[in-house]
TORNU-116484 format. One record per residue (C-alpha): residue number from 1; x, y, z. Coordinates in Angstrom, 1 decimal, always signed. Last residue first. Layout:
<rs>
NUM X Y Z
...
</rs>
This chain:
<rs>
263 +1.8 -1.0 -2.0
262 +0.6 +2.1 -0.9
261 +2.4 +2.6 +2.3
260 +0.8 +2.3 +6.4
259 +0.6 -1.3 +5.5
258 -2.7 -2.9 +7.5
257 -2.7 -3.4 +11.1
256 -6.1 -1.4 +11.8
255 -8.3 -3.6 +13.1
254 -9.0 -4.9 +9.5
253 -5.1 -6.1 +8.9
252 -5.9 -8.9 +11.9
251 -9.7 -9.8 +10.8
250 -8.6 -10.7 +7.0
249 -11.3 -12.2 +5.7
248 -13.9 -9.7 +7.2
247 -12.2 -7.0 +5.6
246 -12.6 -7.8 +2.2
245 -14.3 -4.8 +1.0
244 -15.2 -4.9 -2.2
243 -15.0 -1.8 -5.0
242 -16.2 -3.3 -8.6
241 -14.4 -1.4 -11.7
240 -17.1 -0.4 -14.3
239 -19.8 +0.6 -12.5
238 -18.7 +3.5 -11.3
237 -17.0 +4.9 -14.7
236 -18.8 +8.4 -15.3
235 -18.8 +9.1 -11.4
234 -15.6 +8.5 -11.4
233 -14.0 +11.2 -13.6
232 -15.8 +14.3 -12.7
231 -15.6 +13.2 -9.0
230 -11.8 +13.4 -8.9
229 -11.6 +17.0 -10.0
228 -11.1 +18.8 -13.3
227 -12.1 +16.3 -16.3
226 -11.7 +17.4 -19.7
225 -7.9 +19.0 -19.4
224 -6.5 +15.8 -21.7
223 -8.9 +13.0 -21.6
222 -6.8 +10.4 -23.3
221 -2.9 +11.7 -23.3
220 -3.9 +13.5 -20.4
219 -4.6 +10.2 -18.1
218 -1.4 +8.3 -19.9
217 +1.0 +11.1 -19.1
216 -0.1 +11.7 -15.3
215 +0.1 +8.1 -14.6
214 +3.8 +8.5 -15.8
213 +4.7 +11.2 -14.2
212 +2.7 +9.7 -10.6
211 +1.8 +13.3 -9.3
210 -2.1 +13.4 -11.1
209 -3.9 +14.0 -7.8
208 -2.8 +17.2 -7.2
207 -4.1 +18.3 -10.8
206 -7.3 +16.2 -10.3
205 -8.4 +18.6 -8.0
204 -10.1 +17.1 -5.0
203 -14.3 +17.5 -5.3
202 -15.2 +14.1 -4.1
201 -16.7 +10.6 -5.3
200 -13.7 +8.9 -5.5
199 -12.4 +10.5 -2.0
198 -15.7 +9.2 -0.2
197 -15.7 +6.3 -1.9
196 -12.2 +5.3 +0.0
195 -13.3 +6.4 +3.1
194 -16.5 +4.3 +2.9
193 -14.7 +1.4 +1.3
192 -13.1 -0.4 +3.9
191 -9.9 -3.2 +3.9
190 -9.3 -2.9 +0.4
189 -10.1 -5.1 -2.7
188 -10.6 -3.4 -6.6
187 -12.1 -5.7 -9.2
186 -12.7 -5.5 -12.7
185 -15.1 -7.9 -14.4
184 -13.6 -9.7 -17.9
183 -14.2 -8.2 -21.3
182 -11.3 -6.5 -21.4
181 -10.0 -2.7 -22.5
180 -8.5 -1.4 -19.7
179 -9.6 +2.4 -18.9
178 -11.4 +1.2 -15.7
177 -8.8 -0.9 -14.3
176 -5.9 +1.8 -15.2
175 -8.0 +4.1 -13.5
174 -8.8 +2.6 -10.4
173 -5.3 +1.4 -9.5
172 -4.0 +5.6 -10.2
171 -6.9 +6.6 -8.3
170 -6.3 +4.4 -4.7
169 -2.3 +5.2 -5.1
168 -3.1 +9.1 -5.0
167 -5.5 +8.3 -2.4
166 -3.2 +6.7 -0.4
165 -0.2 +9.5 -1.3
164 -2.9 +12.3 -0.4
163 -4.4 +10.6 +2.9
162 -5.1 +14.1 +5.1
161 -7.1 +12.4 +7.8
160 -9.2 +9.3 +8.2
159 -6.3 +7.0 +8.9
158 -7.0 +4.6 +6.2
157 -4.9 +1.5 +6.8
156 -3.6 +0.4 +3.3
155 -4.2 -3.2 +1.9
154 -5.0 -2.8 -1.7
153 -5.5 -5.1 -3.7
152 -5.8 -4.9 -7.6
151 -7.8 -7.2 -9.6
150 -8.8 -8.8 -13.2
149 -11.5 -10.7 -13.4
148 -12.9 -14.4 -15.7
147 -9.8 -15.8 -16.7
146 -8.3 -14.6 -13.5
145 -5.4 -11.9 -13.5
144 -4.2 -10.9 -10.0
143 -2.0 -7.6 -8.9
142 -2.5 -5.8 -12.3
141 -0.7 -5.0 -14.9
140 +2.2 -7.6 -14.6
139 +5.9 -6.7 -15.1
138 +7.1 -7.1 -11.6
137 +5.3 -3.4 -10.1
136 +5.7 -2.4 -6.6
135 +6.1 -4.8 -3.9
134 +5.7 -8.4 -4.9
133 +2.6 -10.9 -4.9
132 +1.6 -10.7 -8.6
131 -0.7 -13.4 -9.6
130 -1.0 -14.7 -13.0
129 -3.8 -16.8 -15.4
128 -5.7 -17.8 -12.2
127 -8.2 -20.3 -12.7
126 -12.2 -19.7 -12.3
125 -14.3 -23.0 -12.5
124 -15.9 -22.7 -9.2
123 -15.3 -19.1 -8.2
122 -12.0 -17.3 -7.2
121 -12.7 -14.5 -4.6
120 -13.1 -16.5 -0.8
119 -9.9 -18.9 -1.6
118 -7.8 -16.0 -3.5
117 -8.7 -13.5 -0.1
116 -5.7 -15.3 +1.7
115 -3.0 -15.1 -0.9
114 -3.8 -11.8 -2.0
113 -3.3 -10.5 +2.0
112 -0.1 -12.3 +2.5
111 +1.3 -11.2 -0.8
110 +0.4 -7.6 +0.4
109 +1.3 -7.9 +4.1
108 +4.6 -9.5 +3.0
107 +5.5 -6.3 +1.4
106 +4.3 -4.0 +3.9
105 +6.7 -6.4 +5.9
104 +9.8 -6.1 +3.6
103 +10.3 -3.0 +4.6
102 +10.2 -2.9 +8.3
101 +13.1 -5.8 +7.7
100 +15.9 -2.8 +7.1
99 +14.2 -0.5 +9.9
98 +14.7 -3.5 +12.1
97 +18.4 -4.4 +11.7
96 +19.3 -1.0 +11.9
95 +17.2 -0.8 +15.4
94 +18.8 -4.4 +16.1
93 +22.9 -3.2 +15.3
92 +21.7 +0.3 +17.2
91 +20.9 -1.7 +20.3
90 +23.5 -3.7 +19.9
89 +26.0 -0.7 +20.1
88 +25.0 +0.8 +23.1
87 +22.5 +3.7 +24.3
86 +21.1 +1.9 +27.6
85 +20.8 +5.0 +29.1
84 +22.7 +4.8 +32.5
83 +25.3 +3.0 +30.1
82 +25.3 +6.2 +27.8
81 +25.7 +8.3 +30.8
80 +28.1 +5.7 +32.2
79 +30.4 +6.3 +29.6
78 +30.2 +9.8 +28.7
77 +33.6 +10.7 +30.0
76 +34.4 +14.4 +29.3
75 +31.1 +16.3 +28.5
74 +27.3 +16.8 +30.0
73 +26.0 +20.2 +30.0
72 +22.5 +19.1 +28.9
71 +23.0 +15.2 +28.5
70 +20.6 +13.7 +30.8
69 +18.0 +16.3 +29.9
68 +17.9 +14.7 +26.4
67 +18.3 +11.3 +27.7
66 +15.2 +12.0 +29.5
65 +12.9 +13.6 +26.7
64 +13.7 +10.5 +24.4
63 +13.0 +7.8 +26.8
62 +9.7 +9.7 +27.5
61 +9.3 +9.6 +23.6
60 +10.1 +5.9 +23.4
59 +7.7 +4.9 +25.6
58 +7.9 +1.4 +27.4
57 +11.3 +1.5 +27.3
56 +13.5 +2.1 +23.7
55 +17.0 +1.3 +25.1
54 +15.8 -1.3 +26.9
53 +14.0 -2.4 +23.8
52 +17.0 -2.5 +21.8
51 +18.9 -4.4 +24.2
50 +16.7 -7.0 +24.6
49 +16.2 -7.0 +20.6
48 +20.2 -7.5 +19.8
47 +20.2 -10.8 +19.8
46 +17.3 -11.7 +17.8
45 +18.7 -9.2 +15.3
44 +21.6 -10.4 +15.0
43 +20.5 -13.5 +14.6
42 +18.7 -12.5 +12.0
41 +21.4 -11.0 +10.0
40 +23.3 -13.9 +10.1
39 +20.8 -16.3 +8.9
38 +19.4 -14.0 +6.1
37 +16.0 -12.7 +6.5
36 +13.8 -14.0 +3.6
35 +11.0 -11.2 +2.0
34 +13.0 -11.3 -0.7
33 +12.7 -7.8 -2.7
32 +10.8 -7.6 -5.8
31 +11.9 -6.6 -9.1
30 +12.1 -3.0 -10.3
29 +12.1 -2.0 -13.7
28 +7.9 -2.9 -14.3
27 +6.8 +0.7 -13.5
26 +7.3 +3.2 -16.7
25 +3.6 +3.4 -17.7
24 +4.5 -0.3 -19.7
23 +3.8 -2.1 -16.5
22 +1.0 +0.3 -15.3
21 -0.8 -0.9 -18.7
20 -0.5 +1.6 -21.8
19 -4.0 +3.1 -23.1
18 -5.4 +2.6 -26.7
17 -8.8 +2.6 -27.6
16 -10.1 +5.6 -25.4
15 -13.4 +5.1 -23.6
14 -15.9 +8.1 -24.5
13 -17.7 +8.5 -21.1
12 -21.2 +7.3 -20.3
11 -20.1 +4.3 -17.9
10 -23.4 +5.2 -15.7
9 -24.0 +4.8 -12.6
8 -23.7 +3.0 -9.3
7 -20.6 +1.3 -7.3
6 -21.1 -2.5 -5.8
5 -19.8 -2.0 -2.4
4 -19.7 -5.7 -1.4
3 -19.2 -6.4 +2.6
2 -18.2 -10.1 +3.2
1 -19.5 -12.2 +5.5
</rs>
């Protein structure tokens, strides 16, 4: 079952009347990449995968450390060096091959994720007005739009260290929620919520949060130098955006396999 982290207080603060949407806060230009392979390209890649984990081993690092002593005071004919090392040309065609598809997998993650939680969140009656599955921003303010909630997802592995970009990405979802105006119930999904609630309710500076330009322009354009760290703000607005944890739906992201980026 489902762990619900229904945020207390007040929404005492003076709400502004006008506020732009992410989309129109300068991030609806880019359109989503396919998350297709093409045929080629994959089967290059399927080829190529023997030899790049031979190259690789069992420990990259080790692998690392013993081509490096492997080549001190090595020159002339490098061949069987290389050979010895397993450093060849399909190895480096299915290690470029990967990093280009690493990409696309945060962003399958996140449709992935929205697509499996929609059977658990939607009630009887409730019908989806939109649904944004892509990476980044397609023109849509939020990630889902019910007519009875609107949503953002977010499907990061907390690490339980510094987290400045995922709590950077954490704010900026939670503010645009709780600044617009709509009578529906806001939502915010991620895999946990007690690291999450820790930052919203804690003493960083909202200067070094504020690095998105745009996000930056619509939160001074309303509130200006009013509110100083993280806290200030939140605590005013907890019960306005609803912070679930939907872990328990998706069992293979909850052990720790979510996106290491803030889509």
């Amino acid at each position: 079952m489902c762990l619900d982290v229904l945020t207390g207080g007040s929404a005492s603060a003076a709400r502004p009347t006008i506020l732009p949407s992410q989309a129109e806060a300068g991030q609806a230009s880019e359109t989503s990449p396919s998350f297709a392979i093409p045929t080629d390209r994959s089967m290059d890649l399927i080829k190529g995968l023997p030899a790049y984990r031979r190259f690789c081993g069992d420990d990259l690092t080790g692998t690392l450390s013993r081509a490096e002593t492997a080549l001190r005071g090595a020159g002339g004919d490098l061949v069987p060096t290389l050979a010895a090392l397993h450093a060849t040309k399909e190895a480096i065609v299915a290690a470029g091959e990967l990093k280009r598809v690493a990409g696309q997998v945060n962003v399958a993650i996140h449709a992935l994720g929205i697509l499996l939680c929609l059977p658990h969140i939607l009630q009887p009656g409730e019908r989806v007005e939109y649904v944004s599955l892509g990476a980044g921003n397609t023109g849509r303010p939020f990630d889902l739009e019910t007519d009875q909630r609107v949503a953002e997802f977010k499907f990061i592995a907390w690490q339980g260290g510094p987290e400045s970009i995922r709590q950077n990405s954490l704010f900026k979802d939670f503010f645009f929620l709780a600044e617009h105006q709509t009578p529906k119930r806001k939502y915010i999904y991620l895999l946990e919520t007690d690291r999450p609630l820790r930052f919203l309710n804690g003493g960083r500076a909202l200067s070094s949060v504020l690095k998105d330009a745009p996000l930056a322009r619509a939160f001074r354009s309303n509130f200006g130098e009013q509110y100083q760290t993280v806290r200030d703000y939140f605590v005013p607005r907890q019960n306005l955006v609803r912070i679930q944890d939907v872990s328990a739906w998706l069992p293979g992201l909850a052990a720790g396999e979510g996106t290491d980026e803030a889509v």
